[in-house]
C-alpha positions in Angstrom: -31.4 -40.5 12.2 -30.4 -43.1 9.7 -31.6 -46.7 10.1 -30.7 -49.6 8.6 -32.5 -50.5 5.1 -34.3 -53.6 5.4 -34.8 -55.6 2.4 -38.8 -56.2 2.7 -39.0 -59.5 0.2 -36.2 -61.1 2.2 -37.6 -60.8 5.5 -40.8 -61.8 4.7 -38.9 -65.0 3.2 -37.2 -65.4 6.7 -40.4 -65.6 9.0 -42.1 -67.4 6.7 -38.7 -70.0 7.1 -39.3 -69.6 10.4 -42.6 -70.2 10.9 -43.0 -73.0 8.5 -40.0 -74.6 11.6 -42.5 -74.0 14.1 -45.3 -75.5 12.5 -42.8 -78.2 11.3 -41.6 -79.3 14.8 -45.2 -79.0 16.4 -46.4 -81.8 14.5 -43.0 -83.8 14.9 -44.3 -83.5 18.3 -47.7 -84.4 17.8 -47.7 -86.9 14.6 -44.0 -88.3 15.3 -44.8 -90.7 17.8 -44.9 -94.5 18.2 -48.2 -96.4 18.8 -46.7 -97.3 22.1 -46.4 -94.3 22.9 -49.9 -92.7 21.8 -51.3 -95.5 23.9 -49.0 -94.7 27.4 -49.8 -91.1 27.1 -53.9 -91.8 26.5 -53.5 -94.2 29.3 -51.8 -91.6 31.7 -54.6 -88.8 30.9 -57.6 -91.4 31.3 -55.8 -92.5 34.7 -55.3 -88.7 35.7 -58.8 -87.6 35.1 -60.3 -90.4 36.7 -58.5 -89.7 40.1 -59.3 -85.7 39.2 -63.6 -87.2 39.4 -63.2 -89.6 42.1 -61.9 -86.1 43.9 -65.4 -84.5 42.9 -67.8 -83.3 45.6 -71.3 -83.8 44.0 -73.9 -80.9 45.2 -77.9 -81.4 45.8 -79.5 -80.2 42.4 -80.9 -77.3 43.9 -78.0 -75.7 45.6 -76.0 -73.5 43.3 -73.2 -72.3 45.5 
């Protein structure tokens, strides 16, 4: 019933590592981008939620079905 001894400061140290990566590549993803492409992808989500309201059924105000 022996485990293995885990060295406690060092581990800590590796997940930090590790999630200071994550957090790293997230805004790569995020802040990394040209303004050409900030602009296409704003463009695509303004085009793709005004098709998603022209798809919209309006109800009477009354009705709440």
């Amino acid at each position: 019933m022996s485990g293995d001894v885990v060295n406690l400061r060092q581990f800590r140290k590796q997940k930090a590592r590790s999630d200071k990566e994550k957090q790293a590549e997230q805004n790569r993803a995020t802040f990394g981008r040209t303004k050409a492409e900030k602009t296409l992808t704003r463009a695509l989500n303004d085009k793709a939620e005004k098709s998603l309201d022209q798809g919209r059924l309006e109800r009477p105000d009354g009705d709440k079905d």
